[in-house]
C-alpha positions as CSV (number, residue, x, y, z in Angstrom):
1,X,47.6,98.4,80.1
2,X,46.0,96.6,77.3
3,X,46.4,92.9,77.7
4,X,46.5,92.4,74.2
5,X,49.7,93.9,73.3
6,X,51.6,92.3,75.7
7,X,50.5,88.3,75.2
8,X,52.5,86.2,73.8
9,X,55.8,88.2,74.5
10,X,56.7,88.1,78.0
11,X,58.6,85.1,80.1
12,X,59.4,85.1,83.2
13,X,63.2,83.9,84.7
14,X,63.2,82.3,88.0
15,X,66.9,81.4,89.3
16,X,66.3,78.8,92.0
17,X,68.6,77.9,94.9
18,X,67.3,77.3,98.1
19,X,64.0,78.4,97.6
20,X,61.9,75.0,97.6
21,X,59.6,76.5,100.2
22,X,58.3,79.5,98.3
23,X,58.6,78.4,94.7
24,X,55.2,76.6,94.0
25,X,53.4,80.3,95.5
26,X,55.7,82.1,93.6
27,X,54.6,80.4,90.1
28,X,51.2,80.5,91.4
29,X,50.9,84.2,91.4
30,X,52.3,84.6,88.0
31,X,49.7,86.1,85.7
32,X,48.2,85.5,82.5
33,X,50.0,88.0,80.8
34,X,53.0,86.0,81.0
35,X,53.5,83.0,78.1
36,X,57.0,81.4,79.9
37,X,58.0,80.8,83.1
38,X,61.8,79.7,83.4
39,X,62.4,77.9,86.4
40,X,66.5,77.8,86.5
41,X,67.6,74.7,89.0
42,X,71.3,77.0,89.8
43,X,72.4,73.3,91.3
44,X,70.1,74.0,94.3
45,X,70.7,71.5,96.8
46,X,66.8,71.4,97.8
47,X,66.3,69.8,93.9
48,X,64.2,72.9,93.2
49,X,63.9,72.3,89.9
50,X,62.6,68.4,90.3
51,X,60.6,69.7,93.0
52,X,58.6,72.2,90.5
53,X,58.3,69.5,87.6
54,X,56.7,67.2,90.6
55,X,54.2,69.4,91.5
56,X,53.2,72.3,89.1
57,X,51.1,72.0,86.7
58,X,51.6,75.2,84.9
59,X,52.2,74.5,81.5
60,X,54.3,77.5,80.9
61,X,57.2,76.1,82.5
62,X,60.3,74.9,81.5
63,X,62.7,74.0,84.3
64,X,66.6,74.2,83.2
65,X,69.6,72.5,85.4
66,X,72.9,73.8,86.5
67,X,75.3,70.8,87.3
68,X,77.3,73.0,88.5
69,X,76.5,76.4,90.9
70,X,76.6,79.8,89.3
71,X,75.3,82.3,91.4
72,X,72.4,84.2,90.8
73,X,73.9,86.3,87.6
74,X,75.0,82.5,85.9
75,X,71.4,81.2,86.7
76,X,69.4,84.4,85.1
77,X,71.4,84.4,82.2
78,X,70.9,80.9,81.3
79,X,67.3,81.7,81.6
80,X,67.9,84.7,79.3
81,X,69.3,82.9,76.9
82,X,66.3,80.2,77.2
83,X,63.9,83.2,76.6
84,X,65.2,84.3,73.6
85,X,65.5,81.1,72.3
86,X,61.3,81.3,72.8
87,X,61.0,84.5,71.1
88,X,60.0,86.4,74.0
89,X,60.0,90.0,73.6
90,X,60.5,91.0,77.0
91,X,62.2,89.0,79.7
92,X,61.5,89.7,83.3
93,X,63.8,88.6,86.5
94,X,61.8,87.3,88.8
95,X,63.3,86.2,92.6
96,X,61.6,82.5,93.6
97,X,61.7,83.8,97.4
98,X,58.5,85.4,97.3
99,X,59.9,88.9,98.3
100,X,58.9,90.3,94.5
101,X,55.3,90.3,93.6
102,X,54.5,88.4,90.6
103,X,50.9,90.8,90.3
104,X,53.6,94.1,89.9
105,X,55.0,92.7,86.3
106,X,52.7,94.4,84.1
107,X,53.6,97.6,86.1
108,X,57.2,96.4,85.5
109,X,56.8,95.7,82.0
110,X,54.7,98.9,81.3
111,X,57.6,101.4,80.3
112,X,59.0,98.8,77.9
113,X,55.8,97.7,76.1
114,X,55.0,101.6,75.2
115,X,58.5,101.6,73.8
116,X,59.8,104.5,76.7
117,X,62.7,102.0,77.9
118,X,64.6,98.9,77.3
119,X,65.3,97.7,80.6
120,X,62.9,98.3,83.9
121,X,63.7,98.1,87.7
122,X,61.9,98.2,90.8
123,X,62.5,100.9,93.3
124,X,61.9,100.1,96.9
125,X,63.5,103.5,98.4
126,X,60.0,105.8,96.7
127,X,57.5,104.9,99.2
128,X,59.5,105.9,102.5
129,X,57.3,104.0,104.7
130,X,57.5,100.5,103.6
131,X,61.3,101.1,104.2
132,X,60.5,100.4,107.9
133,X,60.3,96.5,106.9
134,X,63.8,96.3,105.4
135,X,66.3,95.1,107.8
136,X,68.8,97.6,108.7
137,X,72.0,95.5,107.1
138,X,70.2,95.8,103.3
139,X,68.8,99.2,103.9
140,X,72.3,100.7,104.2
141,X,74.2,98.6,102.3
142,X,71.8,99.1,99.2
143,X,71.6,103.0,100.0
144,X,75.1,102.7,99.5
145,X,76.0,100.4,96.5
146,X,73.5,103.1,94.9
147,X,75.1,106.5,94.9
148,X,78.7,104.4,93.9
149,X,76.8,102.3,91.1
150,X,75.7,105.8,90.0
151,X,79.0,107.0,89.3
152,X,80.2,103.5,87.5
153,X,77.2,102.6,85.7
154,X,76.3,106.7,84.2
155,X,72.6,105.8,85.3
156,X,72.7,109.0,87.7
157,X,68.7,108.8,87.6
158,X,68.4,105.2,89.2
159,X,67.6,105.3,93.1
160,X,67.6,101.0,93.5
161,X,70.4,100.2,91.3
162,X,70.7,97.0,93.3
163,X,67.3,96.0,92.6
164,X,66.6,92.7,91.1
165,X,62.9,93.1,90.0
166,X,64.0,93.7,86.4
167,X,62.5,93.4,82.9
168,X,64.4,93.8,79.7
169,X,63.4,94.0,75.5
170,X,65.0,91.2,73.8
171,X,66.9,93.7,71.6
172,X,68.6,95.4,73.9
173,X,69.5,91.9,75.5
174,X,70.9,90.9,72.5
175,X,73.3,93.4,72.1
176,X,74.9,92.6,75.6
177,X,77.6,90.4,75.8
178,X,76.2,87.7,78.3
179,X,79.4,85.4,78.4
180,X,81.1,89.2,79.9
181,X,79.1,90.0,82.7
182,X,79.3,88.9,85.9
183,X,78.0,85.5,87.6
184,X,77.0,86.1,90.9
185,X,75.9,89.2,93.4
186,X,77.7,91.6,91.3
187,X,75.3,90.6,88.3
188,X,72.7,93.7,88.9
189,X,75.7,96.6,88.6
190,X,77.2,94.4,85.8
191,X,74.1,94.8,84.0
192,X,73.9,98.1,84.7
193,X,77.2,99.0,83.1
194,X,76.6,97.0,79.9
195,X,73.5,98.5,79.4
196,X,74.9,102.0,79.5
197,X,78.4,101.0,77.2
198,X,75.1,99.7,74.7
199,X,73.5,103.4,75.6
200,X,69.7,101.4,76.4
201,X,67.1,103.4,78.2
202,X,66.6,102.0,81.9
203,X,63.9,103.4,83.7
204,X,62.7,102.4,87.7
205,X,58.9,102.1,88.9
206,X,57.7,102.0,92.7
207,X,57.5,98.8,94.4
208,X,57.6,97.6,97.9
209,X,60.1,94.5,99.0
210,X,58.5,91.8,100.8
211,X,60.8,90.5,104.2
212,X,59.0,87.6,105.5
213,X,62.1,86.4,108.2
214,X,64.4,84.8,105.7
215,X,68.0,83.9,105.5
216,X,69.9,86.5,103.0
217,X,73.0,84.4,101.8
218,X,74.3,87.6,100.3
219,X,77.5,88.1,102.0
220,X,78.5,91.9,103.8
221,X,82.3,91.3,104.0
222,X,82.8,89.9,100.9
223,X,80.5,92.4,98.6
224,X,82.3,95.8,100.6
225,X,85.3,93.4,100.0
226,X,85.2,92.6,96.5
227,X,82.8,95.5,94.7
228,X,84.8,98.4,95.1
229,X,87.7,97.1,93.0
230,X,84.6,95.9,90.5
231,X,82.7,99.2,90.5
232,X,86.2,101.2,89.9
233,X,87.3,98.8,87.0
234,X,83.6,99.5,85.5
235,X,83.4,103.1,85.9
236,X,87.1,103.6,84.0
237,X,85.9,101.4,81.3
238,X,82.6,103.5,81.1
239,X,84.2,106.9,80.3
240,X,87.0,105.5,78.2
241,X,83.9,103.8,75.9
242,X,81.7,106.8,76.2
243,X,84.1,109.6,76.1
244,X,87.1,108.2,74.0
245,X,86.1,105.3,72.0
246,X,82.6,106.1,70.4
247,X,83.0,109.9,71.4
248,X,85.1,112.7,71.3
249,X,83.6,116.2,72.7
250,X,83.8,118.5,75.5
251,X,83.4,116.1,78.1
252,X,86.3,114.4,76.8
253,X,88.5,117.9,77.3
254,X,87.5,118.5,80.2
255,X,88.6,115.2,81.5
256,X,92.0,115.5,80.2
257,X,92.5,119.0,80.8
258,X,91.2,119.1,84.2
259,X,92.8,116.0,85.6
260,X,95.9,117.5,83.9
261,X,96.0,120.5,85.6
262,X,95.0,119.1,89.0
263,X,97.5,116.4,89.2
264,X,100.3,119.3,88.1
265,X,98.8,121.5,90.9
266,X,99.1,118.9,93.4
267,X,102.3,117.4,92.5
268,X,103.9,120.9,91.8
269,X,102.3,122.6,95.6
270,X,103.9,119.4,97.0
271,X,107.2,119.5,95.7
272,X,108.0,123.0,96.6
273,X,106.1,122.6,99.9
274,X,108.9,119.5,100.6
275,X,111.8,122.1,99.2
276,X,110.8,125.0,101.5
277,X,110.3,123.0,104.7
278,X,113.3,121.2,104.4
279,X,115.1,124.6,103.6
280,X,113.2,126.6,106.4
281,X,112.5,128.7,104.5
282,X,108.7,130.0,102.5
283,X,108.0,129.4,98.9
284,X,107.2,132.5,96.7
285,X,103.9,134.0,96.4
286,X,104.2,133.1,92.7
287,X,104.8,129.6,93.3
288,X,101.9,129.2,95.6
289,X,99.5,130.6,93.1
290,X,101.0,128.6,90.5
291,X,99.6,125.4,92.3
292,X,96.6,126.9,93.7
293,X,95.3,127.8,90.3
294,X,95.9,124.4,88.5
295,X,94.2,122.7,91.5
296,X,90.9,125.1,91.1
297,X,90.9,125.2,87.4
298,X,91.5,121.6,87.7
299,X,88.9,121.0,90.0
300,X,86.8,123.3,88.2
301,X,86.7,121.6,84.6
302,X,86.5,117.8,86.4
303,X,83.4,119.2,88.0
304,X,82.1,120.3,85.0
305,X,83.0,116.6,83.4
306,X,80.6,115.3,86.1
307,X,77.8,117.6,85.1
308,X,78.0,116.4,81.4
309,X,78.3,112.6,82.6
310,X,75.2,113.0,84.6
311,X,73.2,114.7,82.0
312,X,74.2,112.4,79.1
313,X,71.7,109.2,80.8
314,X,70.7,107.4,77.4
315,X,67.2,108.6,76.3
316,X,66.4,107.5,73.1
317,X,65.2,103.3,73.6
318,X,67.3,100.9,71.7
319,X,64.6,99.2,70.6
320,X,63.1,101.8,68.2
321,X,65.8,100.0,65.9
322,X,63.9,96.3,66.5
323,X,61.1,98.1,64.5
């Protein structure tokens, strides 16, 4: 990549909160390509943010408080905001653990500065053998959240949707409605979903996870507690935007058609199923082929609902408009 086109354009959001240890490095290793680091104090009890204005020296950073905790999603989209109050043209997510490596943001950034996408992620499941590293808790809770983030965000061609090694163009942040989406842990697939409902490009790049033995805070029992109910709010939202609001084609049919005829199928089978076994006696060849057929045509046209949805992933970038 040529340096030139992407100085003075790209800043660099670091949401801090518990991270004194690894902060300082994690500035350190930020490159010259970059014109603004934010350094987001999310109320961290280690004074992170004092801690930074202390000791670096960096004179791209600007440190911004939270008197109050937000989670990770309240923290980066504070330093959003900050970032376009700079002008920068690209924004990039950066973690102040040290498990993302500052030296892969041009890589990140690369898609978005040749105009191919509006938002980049990191993708730690392509290069199978620096999965051994990953303890076994994230490694299956991520493969999961990804196939049902799939469905709710429309991004069928995203392997890491839970990735938060992410870059985004300043128009297509724009158009998202920041005060909407979601403060903590659920912040990534939030994203996701707005992005889609705004039809931006989102594209992933290889990149392996550094786990150097510390704590996760994220939660198990409360993200397989709370994100279903999220993810099946988000995905019904999706398809009534896409399919109903903005759009009206064959996808659309099919949806109302084939859920139609499925639901009478089932319904229908069951209620003469309940008549004849509590008569003793068998329903009609007619009436079993009645219900049979509605449940495979029904089945049929949902499945072909799903084939539309997964090749309708947004491909022209948003920001050809910014030009």
């Amino acid at each position: 990549m040529e340096q030139s086109k992407i100085n003075n354009s790209i800043a660099v959001v670091i949401p801090c909160y518990r991270v004194k240890d690894a902060i300082l490095k994690v500035i350190a290793a930020i490159g010259a390509e970059v014109t603004q680091i934010i350094v987001v104090d999310d109320c961290c009890p280690e004074k992170s943010g004092k801690f930074v204005e202390e000791n670096c020296q960096d004179q791209r950073v600007h440190v911004v408080y939270h008197q109050k905790n937000k989670g990770v999603g309240g923290a980066v989209k504070t330093g959003y905001q900050k970032a376009l109050e700079l002008n920068a043209q690209i924004v990039v997510k950066l973690d102040g653990d040290g498990q993302m490596d500052p030296k892969l943001i041009p890589d990140l950034v690369a898609s978005i500065v040749f105009g191919q996408a509006d938002y980049s992620k990191g993708n730690r499941f392509f290069n199978l053998g620096s999965l051994k590293q990953m303890p076994l808790v994230r490694l299956f809770g991520n493969s999961a959240l990804s196939f049902v983030s799939k469905v709710a965000s429309g991004y069928w061609n995203l392997m890491d949707p839970t990735n938060g090694f992410t870059a985004i163009h300043s128009y297509a942040l724009r158009q998202l409605p920041l005060d909407k989406i979601e403060d903590r842990y659920f912040f990534e697939s939030d994203m996701l979903f707005r992005l889609n409902t705004v039809r931006a490009v989102v594209r992933e790049f290889p990149m392996v996870a550094v786990y150097d033995g510390e704590n996760s805070s994220l939660d198990p029992f409360k993200i397989f507690c709370s994100f279903p109910s999220k993810y099946i709010e988000r995905f019904y939202k999706r398809i009534f935007y896409n399919y109903f609001l903005r759009d009206f084609n064959i996808c659309s049919l099919n949806i109302i058609m084939g859920g139609a005829l499925f639901l009478f199928g089932v319904i229908y089978g069951a209620i003469n199923w309940y008549l004849g076994s509590s008569s003793n006696s068998f329903m009609p060849t007619g009436t079993i082929m009645i219900a049979a057929l509605s449940i495979i045509l029904g089945f049929q046209m949902l499945l072909a609902a799903v084939a539309y949805d997964v090749s309708n992933v947004p491909r022209d970038p948003l920001q050809e408009f910014s030009r």
